[in-house]
C-alpha positions in Angstrom: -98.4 14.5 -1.6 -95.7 14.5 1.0 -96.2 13.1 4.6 -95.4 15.3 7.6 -92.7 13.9 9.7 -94.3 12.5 12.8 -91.9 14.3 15.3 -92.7 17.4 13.7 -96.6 16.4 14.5 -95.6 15.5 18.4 -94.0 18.9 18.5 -96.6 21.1 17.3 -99.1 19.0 19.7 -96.8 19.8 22.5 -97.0 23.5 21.7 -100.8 22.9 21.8 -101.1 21.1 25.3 -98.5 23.7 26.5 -101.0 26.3 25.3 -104.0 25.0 26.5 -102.2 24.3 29.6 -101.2 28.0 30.0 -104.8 29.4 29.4 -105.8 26.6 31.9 -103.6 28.2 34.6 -104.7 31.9 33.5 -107.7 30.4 34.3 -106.9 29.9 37.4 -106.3 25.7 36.8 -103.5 23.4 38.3 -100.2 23.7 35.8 -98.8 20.7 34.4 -94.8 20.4 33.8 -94.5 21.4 30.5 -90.5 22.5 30.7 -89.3 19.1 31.3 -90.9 17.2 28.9 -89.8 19.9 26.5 -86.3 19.2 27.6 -86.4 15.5 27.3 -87.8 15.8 23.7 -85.1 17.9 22.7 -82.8 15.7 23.9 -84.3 12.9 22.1 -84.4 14.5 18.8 -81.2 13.7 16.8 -78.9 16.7 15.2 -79.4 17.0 11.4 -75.7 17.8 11.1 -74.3 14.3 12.6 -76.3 12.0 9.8 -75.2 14.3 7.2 -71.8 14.4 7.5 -71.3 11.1 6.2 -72.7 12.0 3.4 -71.5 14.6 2.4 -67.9 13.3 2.7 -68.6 10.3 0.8 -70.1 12.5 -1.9 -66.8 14.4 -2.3 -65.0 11.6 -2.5 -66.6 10.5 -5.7 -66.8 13.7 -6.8 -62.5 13.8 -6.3 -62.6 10.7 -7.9 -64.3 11.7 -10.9 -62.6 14.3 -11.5 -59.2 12.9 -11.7 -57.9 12.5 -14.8 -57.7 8.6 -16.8 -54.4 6.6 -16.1 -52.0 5.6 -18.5 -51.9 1.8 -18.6 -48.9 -0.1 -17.0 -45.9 -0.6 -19.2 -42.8 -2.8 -18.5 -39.5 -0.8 -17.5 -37.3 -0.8 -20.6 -34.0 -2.2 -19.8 -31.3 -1.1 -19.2 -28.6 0.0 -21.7 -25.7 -2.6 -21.9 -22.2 -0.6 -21.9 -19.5 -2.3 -23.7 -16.3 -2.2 -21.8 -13.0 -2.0 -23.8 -10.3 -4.2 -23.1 -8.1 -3.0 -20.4 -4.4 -2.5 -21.2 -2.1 -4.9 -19.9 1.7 -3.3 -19.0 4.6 -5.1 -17.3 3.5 -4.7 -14.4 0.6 -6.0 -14.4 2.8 -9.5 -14.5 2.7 -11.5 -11.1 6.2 -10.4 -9.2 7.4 -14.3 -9.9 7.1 -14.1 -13.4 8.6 -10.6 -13.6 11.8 -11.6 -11.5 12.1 -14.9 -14.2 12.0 -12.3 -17.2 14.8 -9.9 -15.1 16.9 -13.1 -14.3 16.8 -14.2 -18.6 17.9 -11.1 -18.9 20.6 -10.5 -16.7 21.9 -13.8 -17.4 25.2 -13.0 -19.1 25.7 -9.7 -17.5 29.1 -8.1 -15.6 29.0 -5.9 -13.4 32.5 -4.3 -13.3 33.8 -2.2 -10.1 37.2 0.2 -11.8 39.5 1.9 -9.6 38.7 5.6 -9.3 42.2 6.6 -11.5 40.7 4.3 -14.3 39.9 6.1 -17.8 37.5 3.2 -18.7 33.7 3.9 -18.1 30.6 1.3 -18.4 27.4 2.8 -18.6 24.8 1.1 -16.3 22.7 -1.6 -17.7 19.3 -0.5 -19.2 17.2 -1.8 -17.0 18.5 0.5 -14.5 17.5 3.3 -16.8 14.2 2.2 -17.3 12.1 3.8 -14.6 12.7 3.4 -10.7 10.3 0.8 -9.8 12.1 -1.8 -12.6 15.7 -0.2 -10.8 14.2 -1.4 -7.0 13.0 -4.7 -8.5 16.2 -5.8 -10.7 19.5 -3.9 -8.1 18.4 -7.0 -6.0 18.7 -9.9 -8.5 22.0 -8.0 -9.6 23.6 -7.8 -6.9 22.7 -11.5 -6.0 22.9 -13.3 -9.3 25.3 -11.2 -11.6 29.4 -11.7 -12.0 30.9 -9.0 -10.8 34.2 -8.4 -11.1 36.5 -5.7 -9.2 39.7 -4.6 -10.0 42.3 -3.0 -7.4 45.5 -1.6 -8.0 48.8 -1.2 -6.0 46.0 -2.5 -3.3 43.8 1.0 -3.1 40.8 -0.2 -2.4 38.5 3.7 -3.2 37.1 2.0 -6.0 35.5 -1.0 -4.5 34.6 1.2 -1.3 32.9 3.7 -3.1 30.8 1.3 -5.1 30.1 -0.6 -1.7 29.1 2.6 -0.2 26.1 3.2 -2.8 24.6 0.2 -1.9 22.0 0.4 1.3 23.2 -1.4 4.0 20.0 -3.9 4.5 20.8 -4.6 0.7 24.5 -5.6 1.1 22.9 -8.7 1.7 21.8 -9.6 -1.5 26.2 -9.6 -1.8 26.2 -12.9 0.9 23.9 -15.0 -1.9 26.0 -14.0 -4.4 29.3 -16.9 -5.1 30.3 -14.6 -8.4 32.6 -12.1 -6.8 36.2 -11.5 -7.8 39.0 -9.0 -6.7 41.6 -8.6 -9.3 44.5 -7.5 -7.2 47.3 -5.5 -9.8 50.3 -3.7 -9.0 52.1 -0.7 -11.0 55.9 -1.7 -12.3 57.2 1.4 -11.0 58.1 2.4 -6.6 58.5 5.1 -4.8 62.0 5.9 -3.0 60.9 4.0 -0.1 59.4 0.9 -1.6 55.9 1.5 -1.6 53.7 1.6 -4.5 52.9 4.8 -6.8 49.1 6.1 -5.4 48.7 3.5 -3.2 46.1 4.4 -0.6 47.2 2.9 3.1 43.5 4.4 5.1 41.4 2.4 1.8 43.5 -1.1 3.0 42.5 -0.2 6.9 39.5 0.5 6.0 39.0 -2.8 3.5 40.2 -4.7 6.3 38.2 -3.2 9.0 35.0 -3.7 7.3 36.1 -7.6 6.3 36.8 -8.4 9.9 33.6 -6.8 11.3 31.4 -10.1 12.2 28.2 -7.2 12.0 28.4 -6.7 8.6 27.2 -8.6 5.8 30.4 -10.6 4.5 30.2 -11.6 0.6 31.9 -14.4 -0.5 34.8 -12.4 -2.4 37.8 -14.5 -4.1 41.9 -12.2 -4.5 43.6 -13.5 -8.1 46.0 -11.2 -9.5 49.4 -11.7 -10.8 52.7 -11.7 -8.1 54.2 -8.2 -7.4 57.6 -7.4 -7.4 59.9 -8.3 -4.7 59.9 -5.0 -2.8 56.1 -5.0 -3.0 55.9 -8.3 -1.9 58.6 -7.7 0.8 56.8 -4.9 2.1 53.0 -6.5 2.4 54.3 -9.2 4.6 55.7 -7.2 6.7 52.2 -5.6 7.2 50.6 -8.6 7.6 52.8 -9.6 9.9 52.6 -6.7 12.2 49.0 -7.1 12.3 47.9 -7.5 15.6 43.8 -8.3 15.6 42.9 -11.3 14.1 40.3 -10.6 11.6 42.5 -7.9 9.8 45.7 -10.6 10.0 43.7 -13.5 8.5 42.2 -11.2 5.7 45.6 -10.1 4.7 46.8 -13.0 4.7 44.0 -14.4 2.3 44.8 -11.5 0.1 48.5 -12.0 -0.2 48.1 -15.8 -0.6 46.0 -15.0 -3.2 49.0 -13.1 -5.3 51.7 -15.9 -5.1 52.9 -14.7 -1.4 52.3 -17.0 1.4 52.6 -16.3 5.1 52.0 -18.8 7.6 49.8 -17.3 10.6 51.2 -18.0 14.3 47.9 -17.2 15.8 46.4 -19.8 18.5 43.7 -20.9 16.1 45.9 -21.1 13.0 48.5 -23.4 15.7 45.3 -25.3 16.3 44.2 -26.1 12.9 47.7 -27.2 11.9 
């Protein structure tokens, strides 16, 4: 047997008083305040929907829970796959720069360079390391021109050859020329003269220009050595006049060197050749 909730009980006595109350003032009694107490037992009584809301969301909560599906158990990553790397190829270049110039300069050891005159028949092929790609050619030119005999070879003093050889070299490499103490200008003269004693395809503007560029204290000056064999008389007769005519210094003193060289000296009478003496 269920028991009635008590506040339904107070309410339904309520509605009784209230009733009586009315017939009493029908009746012609004194009336009580009914309204307000009705008021301030409605606010007393508690809304059914704010204690069941709790409720109900814990119930769908489990209900959620239950309904979700079993979890697999935990299992350790698996690791990772190891990737064999193949060796890497090694080239030449891989070398450190230090040991690569050591293996250019073993190579180059017994190497001559040699600089023909342009009317020359004889060809040498350049050496194969200048054939071999451009990055050995920029990496052995250098040692070349610094470590490697070269030899040049002028005749009846035309000097187109050795100019045009000079001229492939870049300028901020000529200096590689100064480091160089293998260089050698083979001076020859032809047998045969023109009517007025100078030599057969002898070029006077290559000499200027020889000398020019030897006297020019701005340019790179290698240390070159003259050897050659004596010319003939009018050859000889006719470069010492030249020298001797010679008015700047540098281009005097270089002459000078050059026919010295070649059996024919000349004494300078400049104020610092005076001086020395």
């Amino acid at each position: 047997m269920t028991v009635p909730d008590p506040r339904w009980t107070d309410a339904h006595s309520l509605s009784g008083s209230q009733t009586t109350n009315t017939s009493n003032s029908s009746s012609g009694g004194t009336t009580s305040p009914v309204p307000a107490v009705l008021k301030a037992n409605r606010n007393v009584m508690p809304k059914p929907a704010q204690q069941s809301a709790p409720v109900a969301i814990a119930r769908s909560a489990i209900g959620q829970m239950q309904m979700m599906p079993a979890l697999r158990p935990l299992k350790p990553a698996p690791p990772k796959p190891v990737i064999i790397e193949e060796p890497k190829k090694t080239n030449f270049f891989d070398l450190p720069a230090e040991l690569r110039i050591e293996i250019y300069k073993l190579v180059l050891d017994s190497v001559v360079i040699h600089v023909l005159p342009p009317q020359s028949h004889e060809r040498h092929c350049p050496h194969a390391l200048n054939l071999t790609s451009r990055q050995v050619r920029n990496e052995v030119i250098p040692i070349i021109h610094a470590t490697c005999e070269i030899r040049a070879v002028v005749t009846d003093f035309n000097f187109v050859g050795l100019l045009a050889w000079l001229d492939r070299i870049p300028s901020q490499d000529q200096r590689f020329l100064e480091k160089n103490d293998r260089l050698s200008i083979r001076l020859c003269t032809s047998n045969n003269t023109n009517s007025n004693g100078s030599p057969p395809g002898g070029d006077a503007g290559s000499l200027r220009r020889w000398l020019t560029m030897r006297a020019d204290p701005y340019r790179a000056q290698p240390r070159w050595r003259y050897t050659g064999p004596s010319p003939n008389r009018k050859i000889a007769n006719d470069m010492k006049r030249k020298a001797k005519r010679m008015s700047e210094i540098g281009k005097k003193h270089e002459m000078i060197a050059m026919l010295s060289a070649v059996g024919m000296v000349i004494r300078c009478d400049c104020v610092e050749c005076r001086g020395s003496s």
